[in-house]
VEXTI-987368 format. One record per residue: x, y, z of N, C-alpha, C in turn; residue in one letter; residue number from 1. Coordinates in nm, 2 decimals. Each point is the difference from the previous one (the first is absolute). Layout:
N
NODE    n.X    n.Y    n.Z   ca.X   ca.Y   ca.Z    c.X    c.Y    c.Z resn resi
NODE      X      Y      Z      X      Y      Z      X      Y      Z    a  NUM
...
***
This chain:
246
NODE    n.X    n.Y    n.Z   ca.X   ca.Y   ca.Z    c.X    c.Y    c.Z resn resi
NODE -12.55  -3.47   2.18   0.04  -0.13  -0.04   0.06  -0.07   0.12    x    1
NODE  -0.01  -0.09   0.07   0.06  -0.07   0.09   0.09  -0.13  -0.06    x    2
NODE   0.10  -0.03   0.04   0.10  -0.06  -0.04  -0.02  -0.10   0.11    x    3
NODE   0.03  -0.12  -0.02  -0.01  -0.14   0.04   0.16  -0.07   0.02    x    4
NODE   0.00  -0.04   0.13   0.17  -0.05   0.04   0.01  -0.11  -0.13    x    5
NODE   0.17  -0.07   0.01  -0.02  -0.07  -0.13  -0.03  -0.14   0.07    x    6
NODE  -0.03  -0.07  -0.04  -0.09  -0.17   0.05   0.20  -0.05   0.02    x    7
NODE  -0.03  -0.09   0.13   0.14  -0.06   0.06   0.12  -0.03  -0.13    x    8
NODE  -0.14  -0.08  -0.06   0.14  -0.11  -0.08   0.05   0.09  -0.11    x    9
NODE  -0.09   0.12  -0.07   0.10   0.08  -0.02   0.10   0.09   0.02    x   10
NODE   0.03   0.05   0.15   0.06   0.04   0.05   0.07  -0.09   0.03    x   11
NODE   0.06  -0.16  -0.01   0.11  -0.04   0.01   0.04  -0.01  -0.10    x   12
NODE  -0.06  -0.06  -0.13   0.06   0.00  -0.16   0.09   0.14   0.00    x   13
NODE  -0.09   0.14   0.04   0.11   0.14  -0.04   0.18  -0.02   0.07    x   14
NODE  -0.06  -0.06   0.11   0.11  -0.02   0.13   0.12  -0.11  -0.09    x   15
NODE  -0.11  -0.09   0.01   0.14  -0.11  -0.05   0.04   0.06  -0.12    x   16
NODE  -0.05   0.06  -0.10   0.06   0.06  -0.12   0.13   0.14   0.03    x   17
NODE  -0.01   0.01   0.10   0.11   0.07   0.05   0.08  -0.03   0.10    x   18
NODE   0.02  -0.17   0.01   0.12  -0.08   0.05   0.14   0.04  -0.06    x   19
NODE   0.03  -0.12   0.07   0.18  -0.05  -0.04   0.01   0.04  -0.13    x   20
NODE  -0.09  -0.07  -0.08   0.04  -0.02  -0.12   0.00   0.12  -0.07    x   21
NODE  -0.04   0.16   0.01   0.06   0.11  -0.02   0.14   0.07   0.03    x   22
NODE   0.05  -0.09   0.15   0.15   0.05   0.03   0.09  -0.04  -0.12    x   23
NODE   0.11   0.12  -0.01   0.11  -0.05  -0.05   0.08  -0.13   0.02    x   24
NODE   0.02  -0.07  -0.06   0.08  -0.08  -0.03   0.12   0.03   0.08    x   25
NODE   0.11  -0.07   0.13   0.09   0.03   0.06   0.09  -0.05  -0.07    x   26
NODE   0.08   0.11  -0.03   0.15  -0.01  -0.05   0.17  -0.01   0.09    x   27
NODE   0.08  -0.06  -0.06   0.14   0.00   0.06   0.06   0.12  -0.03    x   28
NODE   0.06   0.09   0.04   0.07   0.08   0.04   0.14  -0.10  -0.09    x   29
NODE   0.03   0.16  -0.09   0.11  -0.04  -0.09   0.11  -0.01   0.10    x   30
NODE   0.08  -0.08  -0.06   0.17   0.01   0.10   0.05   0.11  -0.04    x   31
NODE   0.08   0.06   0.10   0.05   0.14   0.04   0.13  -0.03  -0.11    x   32
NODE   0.05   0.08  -0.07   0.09  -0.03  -0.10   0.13  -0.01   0.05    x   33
NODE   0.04  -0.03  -0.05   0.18  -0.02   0.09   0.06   0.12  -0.07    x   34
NODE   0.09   0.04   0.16   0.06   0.15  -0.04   0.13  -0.03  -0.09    x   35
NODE  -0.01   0.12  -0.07   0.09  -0.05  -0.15   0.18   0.03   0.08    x   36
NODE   0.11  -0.09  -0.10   0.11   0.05   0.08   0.06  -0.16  -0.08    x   37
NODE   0.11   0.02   0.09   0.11  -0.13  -0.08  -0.08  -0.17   0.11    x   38
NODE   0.06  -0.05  -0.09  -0.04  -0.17   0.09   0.09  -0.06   0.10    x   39
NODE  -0.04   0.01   0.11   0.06   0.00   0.07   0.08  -0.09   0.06    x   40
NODE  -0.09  -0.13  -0.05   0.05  -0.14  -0.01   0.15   0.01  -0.07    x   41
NODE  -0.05   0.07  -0.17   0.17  -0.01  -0.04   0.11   0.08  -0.04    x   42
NODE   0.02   0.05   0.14   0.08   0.12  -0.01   0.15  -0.07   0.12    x   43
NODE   0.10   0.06  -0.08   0.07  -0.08   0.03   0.12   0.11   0.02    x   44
NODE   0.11  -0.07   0.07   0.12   0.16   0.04   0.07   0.10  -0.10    x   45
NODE  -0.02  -0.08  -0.13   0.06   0.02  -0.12  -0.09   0.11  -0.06    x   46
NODE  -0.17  -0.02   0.03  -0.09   0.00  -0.08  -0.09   0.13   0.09    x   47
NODE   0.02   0.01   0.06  -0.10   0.05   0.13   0.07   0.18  -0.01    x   48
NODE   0.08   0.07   0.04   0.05   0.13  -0.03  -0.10   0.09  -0.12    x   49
NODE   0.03  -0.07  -0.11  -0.03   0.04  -0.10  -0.18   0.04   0.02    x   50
NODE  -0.06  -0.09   0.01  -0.12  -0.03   0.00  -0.08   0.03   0.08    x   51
NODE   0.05   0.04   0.13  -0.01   0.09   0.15   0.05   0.12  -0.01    x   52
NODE   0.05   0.07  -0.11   0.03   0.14  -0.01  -0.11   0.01  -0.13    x   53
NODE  -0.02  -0.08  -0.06  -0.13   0.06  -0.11  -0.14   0.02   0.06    x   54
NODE   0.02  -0.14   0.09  -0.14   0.04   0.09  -0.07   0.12   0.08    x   55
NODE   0.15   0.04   0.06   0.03   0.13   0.11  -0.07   0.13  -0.11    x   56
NODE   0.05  -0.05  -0.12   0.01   0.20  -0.10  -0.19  -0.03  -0.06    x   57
NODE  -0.02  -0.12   0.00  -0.15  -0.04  -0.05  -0.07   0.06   0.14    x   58
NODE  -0.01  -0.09   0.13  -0.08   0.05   0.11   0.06   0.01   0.08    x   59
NODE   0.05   0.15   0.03   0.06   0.01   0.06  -0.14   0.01   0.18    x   60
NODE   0.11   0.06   0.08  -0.07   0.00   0.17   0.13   0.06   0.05    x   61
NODE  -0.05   0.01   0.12   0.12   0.07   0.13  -0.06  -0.05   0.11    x   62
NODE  -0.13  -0.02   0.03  -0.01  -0.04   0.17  -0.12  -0.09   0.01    x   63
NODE   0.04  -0.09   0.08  -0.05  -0.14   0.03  -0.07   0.03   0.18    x   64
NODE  -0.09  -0.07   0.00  -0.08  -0.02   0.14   0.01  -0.16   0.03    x   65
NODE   0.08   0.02   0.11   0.01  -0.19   0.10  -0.12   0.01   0.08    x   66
NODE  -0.12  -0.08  -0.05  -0.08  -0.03   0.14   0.02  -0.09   0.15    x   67
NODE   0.04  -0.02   0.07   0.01  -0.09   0.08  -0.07   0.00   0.16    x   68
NODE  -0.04  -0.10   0.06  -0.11  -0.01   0.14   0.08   0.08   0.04    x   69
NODE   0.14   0.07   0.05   0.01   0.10   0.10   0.03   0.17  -0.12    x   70
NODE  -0.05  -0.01  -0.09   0.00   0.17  -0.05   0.05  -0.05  -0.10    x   71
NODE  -0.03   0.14  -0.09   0.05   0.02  -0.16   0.13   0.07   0.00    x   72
NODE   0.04  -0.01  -0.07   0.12   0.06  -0.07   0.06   0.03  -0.13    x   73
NODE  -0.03   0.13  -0.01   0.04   0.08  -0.13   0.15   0.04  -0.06    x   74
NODE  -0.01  -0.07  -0.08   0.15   0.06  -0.06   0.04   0.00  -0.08    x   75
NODE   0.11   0.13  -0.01   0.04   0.01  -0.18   0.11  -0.02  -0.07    x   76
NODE  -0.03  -0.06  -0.13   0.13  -0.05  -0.10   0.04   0.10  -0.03    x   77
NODE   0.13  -0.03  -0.02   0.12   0.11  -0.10   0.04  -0.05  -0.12    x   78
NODE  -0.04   0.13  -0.05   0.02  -0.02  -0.18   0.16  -0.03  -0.04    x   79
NODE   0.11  -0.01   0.08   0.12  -0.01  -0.03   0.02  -0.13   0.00    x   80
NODE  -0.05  -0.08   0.06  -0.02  -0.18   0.03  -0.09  -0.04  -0.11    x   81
NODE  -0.02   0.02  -0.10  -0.12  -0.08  -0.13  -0.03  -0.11   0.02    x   82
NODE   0.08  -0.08  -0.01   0.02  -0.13  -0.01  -0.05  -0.09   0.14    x   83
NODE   0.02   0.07   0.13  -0.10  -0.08   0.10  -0.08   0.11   0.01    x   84
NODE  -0.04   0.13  -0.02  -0.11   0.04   0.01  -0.09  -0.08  -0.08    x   85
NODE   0.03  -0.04  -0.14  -0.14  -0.03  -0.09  -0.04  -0.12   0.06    x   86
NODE   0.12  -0.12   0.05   0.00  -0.10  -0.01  -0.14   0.01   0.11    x   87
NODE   0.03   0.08   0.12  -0.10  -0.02   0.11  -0.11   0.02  -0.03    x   88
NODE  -0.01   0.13  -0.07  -0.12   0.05  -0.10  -0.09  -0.15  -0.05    x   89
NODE   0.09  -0.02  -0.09  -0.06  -0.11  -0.06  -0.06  -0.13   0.07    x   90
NODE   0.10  -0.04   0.11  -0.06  -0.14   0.10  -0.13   0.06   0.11    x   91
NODE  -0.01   0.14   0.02  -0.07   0.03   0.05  -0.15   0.01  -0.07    x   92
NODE   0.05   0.03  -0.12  -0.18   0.02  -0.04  -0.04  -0.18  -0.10    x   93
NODE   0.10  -0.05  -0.01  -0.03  -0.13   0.02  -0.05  -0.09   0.09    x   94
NODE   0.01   0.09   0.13  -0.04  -0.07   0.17   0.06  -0.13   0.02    x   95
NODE   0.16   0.01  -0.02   0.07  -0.08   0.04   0.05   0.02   0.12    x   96
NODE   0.00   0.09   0.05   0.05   0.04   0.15  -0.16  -0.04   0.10    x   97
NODE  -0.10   0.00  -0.04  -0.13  -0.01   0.05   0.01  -0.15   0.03    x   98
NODE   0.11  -0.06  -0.05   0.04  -0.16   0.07   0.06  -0.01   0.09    x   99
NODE   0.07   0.13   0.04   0.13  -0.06   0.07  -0.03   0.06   0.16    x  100
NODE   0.11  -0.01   0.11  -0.02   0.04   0.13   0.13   0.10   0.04    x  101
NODE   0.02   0.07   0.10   0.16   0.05   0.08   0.03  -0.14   0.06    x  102
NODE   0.09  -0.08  -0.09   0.04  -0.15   0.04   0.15   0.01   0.08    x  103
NODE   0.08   0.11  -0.01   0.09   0.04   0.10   0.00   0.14   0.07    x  104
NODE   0.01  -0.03   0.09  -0.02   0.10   0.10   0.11   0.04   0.15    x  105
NODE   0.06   0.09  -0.02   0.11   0.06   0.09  -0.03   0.07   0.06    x  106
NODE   0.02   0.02   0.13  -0.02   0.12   0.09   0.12   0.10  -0.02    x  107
NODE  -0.02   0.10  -0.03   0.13   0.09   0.00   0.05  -0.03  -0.09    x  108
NODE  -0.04  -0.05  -0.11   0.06  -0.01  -0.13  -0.03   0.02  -0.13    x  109
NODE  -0.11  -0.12  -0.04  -0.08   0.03  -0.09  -0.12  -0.11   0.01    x  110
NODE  -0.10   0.07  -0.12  -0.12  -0.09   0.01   0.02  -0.06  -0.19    x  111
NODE   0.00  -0.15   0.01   0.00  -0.02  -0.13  -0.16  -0.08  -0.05    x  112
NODE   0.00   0.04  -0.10  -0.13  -0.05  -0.10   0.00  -0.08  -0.12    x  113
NODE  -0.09  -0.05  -0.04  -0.02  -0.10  -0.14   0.03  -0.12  -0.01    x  114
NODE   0.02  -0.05   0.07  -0.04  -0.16   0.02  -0.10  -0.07   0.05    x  115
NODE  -0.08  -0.10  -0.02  -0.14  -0.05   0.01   0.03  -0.15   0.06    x  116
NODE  -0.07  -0.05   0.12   0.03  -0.13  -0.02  -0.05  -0.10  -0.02    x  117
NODE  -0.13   0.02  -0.10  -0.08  -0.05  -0.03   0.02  -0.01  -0.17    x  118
NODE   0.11   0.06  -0.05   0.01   0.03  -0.15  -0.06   0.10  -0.10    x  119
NODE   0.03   0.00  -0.11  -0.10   0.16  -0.08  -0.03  -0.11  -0.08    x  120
NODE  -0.12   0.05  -0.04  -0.10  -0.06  -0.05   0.00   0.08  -0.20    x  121
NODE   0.10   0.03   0.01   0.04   0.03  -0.17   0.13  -0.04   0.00    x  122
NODE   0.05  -0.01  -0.11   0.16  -0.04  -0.06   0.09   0.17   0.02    x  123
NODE   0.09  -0.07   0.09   0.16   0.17  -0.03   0.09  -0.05  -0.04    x  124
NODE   0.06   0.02  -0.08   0.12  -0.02  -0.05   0.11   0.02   0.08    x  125
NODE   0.10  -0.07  -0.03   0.13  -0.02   0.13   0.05   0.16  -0.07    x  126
NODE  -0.03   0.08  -0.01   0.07   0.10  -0.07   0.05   0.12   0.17    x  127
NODE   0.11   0.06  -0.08   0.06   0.09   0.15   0.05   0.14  -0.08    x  128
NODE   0.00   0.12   0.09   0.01   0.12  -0.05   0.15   0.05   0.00    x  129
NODE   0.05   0.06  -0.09   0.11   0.10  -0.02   0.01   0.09   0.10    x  130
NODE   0.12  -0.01   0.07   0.03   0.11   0.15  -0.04   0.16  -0.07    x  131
NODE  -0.06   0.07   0.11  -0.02   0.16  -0.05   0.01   0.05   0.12    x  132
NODE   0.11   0.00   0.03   0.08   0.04   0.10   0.01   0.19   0.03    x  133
NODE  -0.04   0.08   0.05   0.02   0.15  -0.05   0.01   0.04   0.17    x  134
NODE   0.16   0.03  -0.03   0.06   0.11   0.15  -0.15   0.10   0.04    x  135
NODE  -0.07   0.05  -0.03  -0.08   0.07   0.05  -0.12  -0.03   0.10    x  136
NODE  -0.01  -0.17  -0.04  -0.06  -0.09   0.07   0.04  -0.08   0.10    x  137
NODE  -0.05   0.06   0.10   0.13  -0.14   0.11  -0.13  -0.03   0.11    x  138
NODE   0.03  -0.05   0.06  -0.06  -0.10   0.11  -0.05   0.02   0.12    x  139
NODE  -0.08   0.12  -0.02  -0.08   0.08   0.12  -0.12  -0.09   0.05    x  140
NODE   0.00   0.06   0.13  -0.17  -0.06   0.06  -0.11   0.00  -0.11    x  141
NODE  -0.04  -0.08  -0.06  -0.13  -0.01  -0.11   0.06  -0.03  -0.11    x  142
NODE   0.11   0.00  -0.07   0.05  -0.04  -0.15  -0.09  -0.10   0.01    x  143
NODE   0.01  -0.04  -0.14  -0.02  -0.10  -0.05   0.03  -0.07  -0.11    x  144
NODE   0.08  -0.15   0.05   0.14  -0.07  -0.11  -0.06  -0.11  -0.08    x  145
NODE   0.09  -0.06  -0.06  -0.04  -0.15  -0.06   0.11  -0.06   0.09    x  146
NODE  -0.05  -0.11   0.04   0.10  -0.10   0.04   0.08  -0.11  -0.11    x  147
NODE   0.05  -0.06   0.05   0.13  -0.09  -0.14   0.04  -0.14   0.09    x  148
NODE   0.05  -0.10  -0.08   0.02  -0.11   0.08   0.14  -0.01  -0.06    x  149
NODE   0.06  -0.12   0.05   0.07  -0.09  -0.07   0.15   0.09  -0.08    x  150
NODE   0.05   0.11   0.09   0.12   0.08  -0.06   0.12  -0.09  -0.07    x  151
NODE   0.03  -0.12   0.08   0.09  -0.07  -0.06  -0.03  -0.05  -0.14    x  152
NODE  -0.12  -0.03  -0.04  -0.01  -0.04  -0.11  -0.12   0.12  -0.09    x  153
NODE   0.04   0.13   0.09  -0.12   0.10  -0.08   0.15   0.17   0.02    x  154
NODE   0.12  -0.01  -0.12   0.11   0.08   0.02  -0.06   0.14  -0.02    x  155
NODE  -0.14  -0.01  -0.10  -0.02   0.08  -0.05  -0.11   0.14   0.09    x  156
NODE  -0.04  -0.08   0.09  -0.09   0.06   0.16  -0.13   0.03  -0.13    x  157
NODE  -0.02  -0.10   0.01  -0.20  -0.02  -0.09  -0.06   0.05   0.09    x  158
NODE  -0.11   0.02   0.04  -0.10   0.03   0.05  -0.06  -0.08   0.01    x  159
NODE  -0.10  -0.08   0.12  -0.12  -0.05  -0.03  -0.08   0.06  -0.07    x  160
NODE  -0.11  -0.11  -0.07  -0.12   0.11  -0.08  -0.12   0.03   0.13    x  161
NODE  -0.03  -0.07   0.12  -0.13  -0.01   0.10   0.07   0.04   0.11    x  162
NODE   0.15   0.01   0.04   0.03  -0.05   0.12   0.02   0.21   0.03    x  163
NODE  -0.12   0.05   0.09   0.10   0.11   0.03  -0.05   0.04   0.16    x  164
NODE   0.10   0.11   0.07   0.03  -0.01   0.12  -0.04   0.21   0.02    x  165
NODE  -0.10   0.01   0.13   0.02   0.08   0.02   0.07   0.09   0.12    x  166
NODE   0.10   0.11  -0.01   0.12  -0.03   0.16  -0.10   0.08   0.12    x  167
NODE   0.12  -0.05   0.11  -0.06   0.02   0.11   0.09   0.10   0.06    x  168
NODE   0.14  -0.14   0.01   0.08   0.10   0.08   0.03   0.06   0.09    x  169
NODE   0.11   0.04   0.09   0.03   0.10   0.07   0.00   0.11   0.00    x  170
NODE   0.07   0.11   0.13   0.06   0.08  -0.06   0.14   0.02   0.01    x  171
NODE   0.09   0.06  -0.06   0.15   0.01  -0.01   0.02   0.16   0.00    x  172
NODE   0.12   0.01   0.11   0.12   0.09   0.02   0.02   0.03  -0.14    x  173
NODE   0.05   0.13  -0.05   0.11   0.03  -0.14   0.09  -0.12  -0.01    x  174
NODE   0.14  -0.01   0.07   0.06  -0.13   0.04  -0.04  -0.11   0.02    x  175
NODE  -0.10  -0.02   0.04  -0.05  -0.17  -0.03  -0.10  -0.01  -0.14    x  176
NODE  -0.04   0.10  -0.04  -0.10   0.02  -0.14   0.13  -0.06  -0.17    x  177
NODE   0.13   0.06   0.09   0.11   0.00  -0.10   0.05  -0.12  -0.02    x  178
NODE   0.03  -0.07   0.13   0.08  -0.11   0.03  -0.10  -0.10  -0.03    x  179
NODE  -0.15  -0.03   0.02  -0.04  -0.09  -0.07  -0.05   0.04  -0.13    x  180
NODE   0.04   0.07  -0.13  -0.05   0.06  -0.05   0.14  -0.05  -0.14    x  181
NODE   0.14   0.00   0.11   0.06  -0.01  -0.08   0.08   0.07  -0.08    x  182
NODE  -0.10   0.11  -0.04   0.06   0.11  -0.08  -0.05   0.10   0.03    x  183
NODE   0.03   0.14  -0.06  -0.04   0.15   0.04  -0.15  -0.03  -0.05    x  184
NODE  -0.04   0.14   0.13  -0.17   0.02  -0.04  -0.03   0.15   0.02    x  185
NODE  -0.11   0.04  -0.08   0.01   0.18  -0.02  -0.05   0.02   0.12    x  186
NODE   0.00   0.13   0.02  -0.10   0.05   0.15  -0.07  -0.03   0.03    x  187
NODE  -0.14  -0.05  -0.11  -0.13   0.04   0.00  -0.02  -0.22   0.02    x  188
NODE   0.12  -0.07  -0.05  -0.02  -0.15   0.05   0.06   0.00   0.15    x  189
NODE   0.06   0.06   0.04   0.04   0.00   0.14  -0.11   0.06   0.10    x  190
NODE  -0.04   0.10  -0.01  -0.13   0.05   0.03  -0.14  -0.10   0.00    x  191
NODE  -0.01  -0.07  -0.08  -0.11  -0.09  -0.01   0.02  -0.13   0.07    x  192
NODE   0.14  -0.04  -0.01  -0.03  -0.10   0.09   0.06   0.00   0.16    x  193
NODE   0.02   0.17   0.05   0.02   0.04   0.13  -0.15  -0.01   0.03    x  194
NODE  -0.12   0.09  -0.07  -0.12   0.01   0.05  -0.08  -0.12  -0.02    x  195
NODE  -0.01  -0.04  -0.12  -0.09  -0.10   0.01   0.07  -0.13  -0.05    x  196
NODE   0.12  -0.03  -0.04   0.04  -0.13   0.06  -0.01  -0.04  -0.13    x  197
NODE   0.03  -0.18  -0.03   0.04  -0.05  -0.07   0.12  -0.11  -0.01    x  198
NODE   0.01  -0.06  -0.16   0.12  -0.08  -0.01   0.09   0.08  -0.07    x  199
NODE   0.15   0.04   0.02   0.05   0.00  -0.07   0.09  -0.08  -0.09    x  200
NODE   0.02  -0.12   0.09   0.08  -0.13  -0.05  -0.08  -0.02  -0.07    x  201
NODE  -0.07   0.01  -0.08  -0.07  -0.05  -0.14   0.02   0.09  -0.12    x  202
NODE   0.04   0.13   0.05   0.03   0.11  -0.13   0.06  -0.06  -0.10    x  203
NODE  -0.01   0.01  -0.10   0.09  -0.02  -0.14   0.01  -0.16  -0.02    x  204
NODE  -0.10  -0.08   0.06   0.02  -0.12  -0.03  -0.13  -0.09  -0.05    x  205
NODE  -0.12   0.08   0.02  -0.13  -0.04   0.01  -0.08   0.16  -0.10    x  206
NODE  -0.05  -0.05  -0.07  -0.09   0.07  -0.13  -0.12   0.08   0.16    x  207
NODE  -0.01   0.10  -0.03  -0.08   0.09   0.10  -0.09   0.07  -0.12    x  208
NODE  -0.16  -0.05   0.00  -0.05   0.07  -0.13  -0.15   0.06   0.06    x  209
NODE  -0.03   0.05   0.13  -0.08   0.09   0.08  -0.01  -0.03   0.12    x  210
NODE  -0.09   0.07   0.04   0.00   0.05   0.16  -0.17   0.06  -0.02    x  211
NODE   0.02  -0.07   0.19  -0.16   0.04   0.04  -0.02   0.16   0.02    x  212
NODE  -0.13   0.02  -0.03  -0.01   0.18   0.02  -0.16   0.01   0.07    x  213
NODE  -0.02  -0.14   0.03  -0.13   0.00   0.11   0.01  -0.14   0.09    x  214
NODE  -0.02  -0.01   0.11  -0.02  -0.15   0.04   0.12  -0.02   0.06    x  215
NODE   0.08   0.03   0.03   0.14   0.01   0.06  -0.01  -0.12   0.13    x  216
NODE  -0.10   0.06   0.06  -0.04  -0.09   0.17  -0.05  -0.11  -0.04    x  217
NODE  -0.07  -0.06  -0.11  -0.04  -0.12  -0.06   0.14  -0.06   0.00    x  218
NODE   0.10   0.03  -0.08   0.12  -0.08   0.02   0.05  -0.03   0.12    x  219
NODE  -0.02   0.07   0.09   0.05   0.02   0.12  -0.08  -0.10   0.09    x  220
NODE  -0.11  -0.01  -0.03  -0.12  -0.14   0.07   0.04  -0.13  -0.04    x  221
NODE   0.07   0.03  -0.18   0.00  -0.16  -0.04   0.11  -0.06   0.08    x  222
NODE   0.15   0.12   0.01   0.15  -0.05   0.06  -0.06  -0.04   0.15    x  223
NODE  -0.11   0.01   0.04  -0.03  -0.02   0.14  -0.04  -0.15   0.05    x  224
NODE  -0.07  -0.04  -0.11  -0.13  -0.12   0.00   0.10  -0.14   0.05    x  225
NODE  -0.04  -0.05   0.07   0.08  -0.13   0.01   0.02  -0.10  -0.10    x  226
NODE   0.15  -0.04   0.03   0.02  -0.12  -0.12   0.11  -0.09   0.04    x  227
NODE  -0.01  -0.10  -0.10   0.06  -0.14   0.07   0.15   0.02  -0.04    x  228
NODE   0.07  -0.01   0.14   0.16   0.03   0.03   0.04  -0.10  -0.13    x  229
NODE  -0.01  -0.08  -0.05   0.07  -0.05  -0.10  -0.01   0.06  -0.14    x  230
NODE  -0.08   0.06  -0.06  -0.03   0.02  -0.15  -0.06   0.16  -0.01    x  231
NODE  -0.05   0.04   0.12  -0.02   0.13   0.04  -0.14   0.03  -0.12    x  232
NODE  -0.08  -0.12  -0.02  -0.11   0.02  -0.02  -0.10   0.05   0.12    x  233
NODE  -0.10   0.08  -0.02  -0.08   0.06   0.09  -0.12  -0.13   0.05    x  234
NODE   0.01  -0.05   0.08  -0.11  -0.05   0.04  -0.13   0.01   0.00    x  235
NODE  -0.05   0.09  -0.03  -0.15   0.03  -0.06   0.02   0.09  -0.16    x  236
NODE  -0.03  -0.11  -0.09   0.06   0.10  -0.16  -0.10   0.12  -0.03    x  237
NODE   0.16   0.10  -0.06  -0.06   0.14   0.01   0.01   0.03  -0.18    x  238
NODE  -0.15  -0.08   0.01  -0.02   0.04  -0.16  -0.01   0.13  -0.06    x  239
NODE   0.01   0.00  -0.13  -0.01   0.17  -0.10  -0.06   0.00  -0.10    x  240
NODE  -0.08   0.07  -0.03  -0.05   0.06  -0.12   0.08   0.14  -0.07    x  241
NODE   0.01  -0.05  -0.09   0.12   0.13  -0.07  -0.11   0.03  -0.13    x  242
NODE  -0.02   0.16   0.02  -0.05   0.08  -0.07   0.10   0.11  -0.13    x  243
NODE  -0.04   0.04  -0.08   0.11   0.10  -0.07  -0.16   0.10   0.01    x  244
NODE   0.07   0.13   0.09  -0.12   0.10   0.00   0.02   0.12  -0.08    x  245
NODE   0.14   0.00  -0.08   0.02   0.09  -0.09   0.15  -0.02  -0.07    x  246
***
């Protein structure tokens, strides 16, 4: 039996019958759900503790990843701080920090973060954190604090909820570790900031709620970057992406 090609205009009828008009239908991509947790808009000083220690015991985490153009940086929360561990927890998987820049910057001092100057693009509540102050925590090369404003009219030392700072520091003698320090420090805080330095004029005055345990020389690049002698913003912004990796 010999078989015969199919005549043209049949072979376009089969063709065109297996056009477009067989593809699926293109669809939108659902919206990514909003991560569950308190509103952030209305959380308030009064209101915010409570609701940032329920969050913490619901999803909890311990360690966050900072992406930034000069290196990442790993680091981990302390469960003894709840209240600004969750809070970070929480602005971080919100990608509220994914707004902001290192908008102060010290050589030899510290590198601060979370301010944007272009604005956040969701609502935060003027809300500020309860001091978690813990002697065991002090002010080594890599802590990492909340900053606070406005002492005269803040007796209570609030916390920012965005504003936090990672140290840089020097290094200090036993006697000079003391005398800016203020008060006694065990061996193992004297030791730490003979070898690798630090603030200790900040001990006991500033909420200390982790420290880097990767990425150390990333901080060390950002205290470097130039910035404008007035406001000690960095002249080329050193944006972040804040991850929670566990």
């Amino acid at each position: 039996m010999t078989f015969r090609p199919l005549a043209p205009l049949l072979t376009l009828a089969l063709l065109a019958a297996c056009g477009p008009a067989d593809k699926p239908a293109a669809t939108t991509p659902p919206p990514k759900p909003k991560p569950p947790g308190p509103d952030i808009s209305a959380l308030t000083d009064s209101t915010a503790p409570a609701a940032l220690l329920a969050y913490g015991r619901q999803y909890p985490g311990s360690e966050v990843l900072f992406k930034t153009r000069l290196g990442t940086i790993r680091v981990k929360l302390y469960d003894d701080t709840p209240i600004h561990k969750a809070n970070f927890l929480l602005l971080a998987r919100r990608g509220v920090f994914d707004e902001t820049v290192f908008n102060r910057v010290v050589k030899g001092f510290a590198v601060q973060g979370g301010q944007t100057s272009t604005g956040h693009t969701m609502r935060l509540g003027r809300y500020r954190l309860p001091p978690e102050i813990r002697p065991v925590h002090f002010h080594v090369k890599g802590a990492l604090g909340m900053a606070r404003y406005d002492d005269e009219q803040n007796p209570q030392h609030l916390s920012s909820n965005t504003d936090f700072y990672f140290v840089v520091g020097q290094k200090y003698t036993a006697d000079q570790a003391r005398a800016a320090a203020g008060r006694s420090l065990t061996p193992a805080q004297l030791k730490a900031y003979a070898t690798k330095g630090g603030l200790p004029s900040l001990d006991g005055t500033y909420t200390v709620f982790g420290e880097v345990i990767e990425g150390l020389d990333v901080v060390e690049k950002i205290s470097n970057v130039p910035v404008n002698p007035q406001d000690k913003w960095p002249v080329d912004d050193v944006h972040m992406k804040v991850e929670v990796v566990k």
